[in-house]
C-alpha positions, -999 to 999 in steps of 0.1 A, spaced: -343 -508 -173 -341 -477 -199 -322 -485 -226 -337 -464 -249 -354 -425 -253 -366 -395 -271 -354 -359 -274 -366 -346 -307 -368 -307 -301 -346 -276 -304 -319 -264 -279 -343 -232 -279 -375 -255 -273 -356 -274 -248 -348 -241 -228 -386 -228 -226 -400 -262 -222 -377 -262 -184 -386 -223 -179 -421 -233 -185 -426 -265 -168 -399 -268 -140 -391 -227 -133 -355 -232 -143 -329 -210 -160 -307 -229 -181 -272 -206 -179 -256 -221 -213 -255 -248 -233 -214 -257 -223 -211 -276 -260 -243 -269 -282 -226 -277 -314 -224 -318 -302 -265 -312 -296 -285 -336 -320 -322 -338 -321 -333 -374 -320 -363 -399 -322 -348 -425 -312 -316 -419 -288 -298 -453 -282 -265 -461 -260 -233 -443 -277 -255 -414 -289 -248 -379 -271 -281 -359 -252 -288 -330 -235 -284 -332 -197 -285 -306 -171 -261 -303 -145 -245 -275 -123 -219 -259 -144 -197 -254 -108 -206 -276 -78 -205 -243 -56 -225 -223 -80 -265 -228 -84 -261 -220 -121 -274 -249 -146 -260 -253 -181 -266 -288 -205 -243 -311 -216 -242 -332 -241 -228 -359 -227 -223 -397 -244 -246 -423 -230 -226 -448 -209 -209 -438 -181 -171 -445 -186 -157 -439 -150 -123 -411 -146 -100 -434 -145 -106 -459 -175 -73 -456 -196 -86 -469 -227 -120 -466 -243 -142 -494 -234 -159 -520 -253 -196 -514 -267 -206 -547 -243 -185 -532 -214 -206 -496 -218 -239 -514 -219 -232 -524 -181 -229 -487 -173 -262 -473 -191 -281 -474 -160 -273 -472 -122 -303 -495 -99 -310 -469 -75 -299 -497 -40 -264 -499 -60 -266 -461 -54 -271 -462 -21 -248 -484 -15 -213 -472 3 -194 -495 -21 -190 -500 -53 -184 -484 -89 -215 -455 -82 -202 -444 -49 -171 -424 -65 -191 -402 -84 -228 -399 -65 -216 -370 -42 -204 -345 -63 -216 -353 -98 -255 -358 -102 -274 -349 -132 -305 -344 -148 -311 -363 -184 -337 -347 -208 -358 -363 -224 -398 -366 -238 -399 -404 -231 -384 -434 -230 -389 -464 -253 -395 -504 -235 -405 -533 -252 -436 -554 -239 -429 -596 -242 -459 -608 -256 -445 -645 -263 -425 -646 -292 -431 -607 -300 -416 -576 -287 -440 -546 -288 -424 -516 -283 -439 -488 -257 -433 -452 -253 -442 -435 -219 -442 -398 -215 -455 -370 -191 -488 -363 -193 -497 -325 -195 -501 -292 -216 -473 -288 -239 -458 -323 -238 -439 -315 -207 -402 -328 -203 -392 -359 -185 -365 -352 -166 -346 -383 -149 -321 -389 -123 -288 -394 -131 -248 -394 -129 -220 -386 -149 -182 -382 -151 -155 -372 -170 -124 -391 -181 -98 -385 -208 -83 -417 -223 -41 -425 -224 -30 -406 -251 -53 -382 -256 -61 -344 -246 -97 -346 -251 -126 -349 -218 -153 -371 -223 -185 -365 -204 -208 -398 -201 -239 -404 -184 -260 -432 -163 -298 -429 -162 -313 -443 -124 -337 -471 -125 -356 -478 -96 -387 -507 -90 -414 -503 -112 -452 -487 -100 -481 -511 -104 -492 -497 -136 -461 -496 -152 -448 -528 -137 -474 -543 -169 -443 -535 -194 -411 -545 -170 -400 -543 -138 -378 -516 -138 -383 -475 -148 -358 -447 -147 -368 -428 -114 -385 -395 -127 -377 -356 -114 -412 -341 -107 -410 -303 -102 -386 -279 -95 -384 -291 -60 -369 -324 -63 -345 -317 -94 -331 -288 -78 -322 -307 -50 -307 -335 -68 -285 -310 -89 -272 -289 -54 -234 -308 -54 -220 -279 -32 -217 -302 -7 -199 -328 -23 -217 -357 -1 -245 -385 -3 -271 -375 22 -305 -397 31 -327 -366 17 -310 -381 -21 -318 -412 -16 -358 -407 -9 -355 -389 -43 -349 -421 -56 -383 -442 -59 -410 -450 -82 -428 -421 -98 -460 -416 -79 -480 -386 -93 -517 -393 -107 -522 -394 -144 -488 -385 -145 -477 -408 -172 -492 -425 -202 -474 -455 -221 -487 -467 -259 -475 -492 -287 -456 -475 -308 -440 -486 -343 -418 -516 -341 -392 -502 -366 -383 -478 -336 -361 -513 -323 -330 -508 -353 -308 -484 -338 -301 -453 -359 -343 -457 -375 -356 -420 -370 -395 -414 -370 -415 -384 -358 -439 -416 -357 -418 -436 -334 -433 -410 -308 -472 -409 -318 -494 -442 -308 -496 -466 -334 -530 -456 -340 -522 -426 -353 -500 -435 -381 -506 -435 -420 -510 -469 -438 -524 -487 -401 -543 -518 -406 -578 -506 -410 -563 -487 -448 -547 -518 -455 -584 -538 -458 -596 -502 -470 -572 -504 -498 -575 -542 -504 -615 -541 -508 -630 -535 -541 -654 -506 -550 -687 -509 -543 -716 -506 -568 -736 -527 -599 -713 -547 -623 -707 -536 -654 -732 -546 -684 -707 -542 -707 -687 -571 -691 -687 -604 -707 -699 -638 -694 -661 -650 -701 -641 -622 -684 -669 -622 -657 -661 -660 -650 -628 -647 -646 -627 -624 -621 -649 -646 -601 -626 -673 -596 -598 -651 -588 -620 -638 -562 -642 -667 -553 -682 -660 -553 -685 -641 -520 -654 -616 -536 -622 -602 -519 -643 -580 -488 -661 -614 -476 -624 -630 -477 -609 -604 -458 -640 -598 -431 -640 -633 -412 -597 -620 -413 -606 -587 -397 -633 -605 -371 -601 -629 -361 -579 -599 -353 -609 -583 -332 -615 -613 -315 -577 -620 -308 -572 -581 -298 -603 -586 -270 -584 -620 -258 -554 -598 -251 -570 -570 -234 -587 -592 -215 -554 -614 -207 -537 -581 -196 -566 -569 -173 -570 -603 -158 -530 -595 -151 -534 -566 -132 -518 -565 -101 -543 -557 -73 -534 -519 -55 -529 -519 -23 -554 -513 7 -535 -476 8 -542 -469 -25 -576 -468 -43 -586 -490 -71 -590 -470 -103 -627 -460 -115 -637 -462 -152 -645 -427 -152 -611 -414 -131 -589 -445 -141 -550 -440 -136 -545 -460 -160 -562 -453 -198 -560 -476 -224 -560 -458 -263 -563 -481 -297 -530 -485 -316 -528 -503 -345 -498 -520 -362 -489 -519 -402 -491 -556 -414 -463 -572 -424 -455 -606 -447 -457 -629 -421 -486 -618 -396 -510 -593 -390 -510 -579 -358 -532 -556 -341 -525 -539 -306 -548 -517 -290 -532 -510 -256 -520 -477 -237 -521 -471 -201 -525 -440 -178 -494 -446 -152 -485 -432 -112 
């Protein structure tokens, strides 16, 4: 499932990054004024998604479309549950000659753009939240298979354009975090393809597009702040591993332990007594030090737990190496709150 993502640059940045990366020409931006930058881009919200501006025509222009697809003939706007049904499309629905994705996967395919999509990892009771991007110079694009369609409600004048994002099974690395990942445009190759609606039909050559994103290194996936779950929270962090972020655990015991160096003489043997039984006789660092040791120990427990969880590659496929690993892991830390302390140090390289 994607039920979540990122798009957090310019219109103009947007442009060079698919010059640059994929070799294509956006034509226009068809409504640029709807175009909102955005950390954290949830159902509801409008993105940025490339599509051929006339089916005949090889010229790409962006929409930005609403996210859940609401299908031509709909006479009413739709619930907020109904739309959640439609913010993804499973890729053997797709293919499927029947049902609510074959009126529309013919002559209206797109292209969402994105730099990465948010999913939460179930860790018990908790929900830590991931982000998985391309790897790359420049912080290249994700760009992921969709559909869309237009439909204007009873009563009104106005067209809305909404989108659904493909999901397809999960790769082995990625199948850590859920079973389910949007299926992933590669080069210019594959999303030109996917775009070329001149001939208004399915064909099988579609359908292999539609499969489990299989380039090495290609992707990496990291914790990432858990205020990114409240829909309409915007963070430049919400994008940057957890272990890069101000105020992380390691400054919170920095800013709890006391100074180091030689009482004061000056002190008396009263005010001295004091302080010592607020702080008890080893002071505040020993209190905090066998905390720390705890949340080391309990962060090697889980890394451990999730290795020993690995799913085995196949016999095609060779096991990763420490020193060429598809799959890299990169410290994150959490920011404590009132009721635990919690300390996450996971990220993953991902084919």
């Amino acid at each position: 499932m994607c039920g979540r993502f990122a798009l957090s640059i310019s219109a103009e940045e947007v442009n060079a990054k698919l010059k640059q990366d994929m070799k294509l020409d956006v034509d226009s931006w068809l409504n640029a004024e709807e175009y909102r930058t955005n950390f954290n881009l949830a159902p509801q919200n409008r993105a940025a998604v490339l599509r051929r501006i006339n089916p005949q025509e090889n010229r790409l222009g962006i929409d930005c479309m609403k996210w859940g697809l609401v299908p031509h003939w709909t006479e009413s706007p739709p619930t907020h549950g109904s739309l959640l049904n439609t913010i993804n499309a499973r890729d053997d629905k797709v293919v499927a000659p029947r049902g609510l994705w074959n009126t529309v996967k013919g002559k209206k395919r797109c292209v969402i753009l994105c730099e990465g999509f948010f999913e939460w990892l179930n860790k018990g009771k908790d929900k830590i939240p991931h982000f998985t991007k391309r790897t790359g110079a420049g912080d290249p694009l994700m760009c992921l298979a969709g559909l869309w369609d237009s439909v204007t409600y009873q009563g009104s004048t106005e067209e809305l354009h909404t989108f659904t994002i493909i999901t397809t099974t999960s790769n082995q690395y990625l199948s850590f975090l859920h079973d389910r990942m949007p299926v992933i445009l590669a080069d210019e190759e594959s999303i030109t393809t996917w775009l070329d609606t001149s001939s208004g039909q399915w064909s099988d050559n579609l359908a292999k597009l539609l499969k489990p994103f299989d380039l090495p290194d290609g992707l990496v996936s990291y914790p990432v702040p858990k205020e990114v779950g409240k829909v309409g929270n915007q963070s430049p962090d919400f994008l940057k591993p957890i272990s890069q972020r101000k105020g992380n655990i390691m400054s919170f015991f920095n800013r709890q332990a006391p100074a180091q160096g030689p009482p004061s003489v000056k002190a008396s043997s009263s005010t001295q007594m004091k302080k010592e039984e607020r702080q008890g006789p080893d002071g505040v660092a020993d209190r905090l030090r066998p905390v720390a040791d705890d949340l080391h120990d309990n962060q090697q427990a889980i890394i451990k737990d999730e290795e020993h969880k690995q799913p085995a590659s196949s016999s095609s496929v060779s096991s990763p190496t420490p020193t060429n690993s598809l799959m890299k892991r990169v410290a994150g830390s959490a920011e404590p709150d009132q009721s635990s302390i919690h300390l996450d140090k996971r990220a993953r390289k991902i084919t």
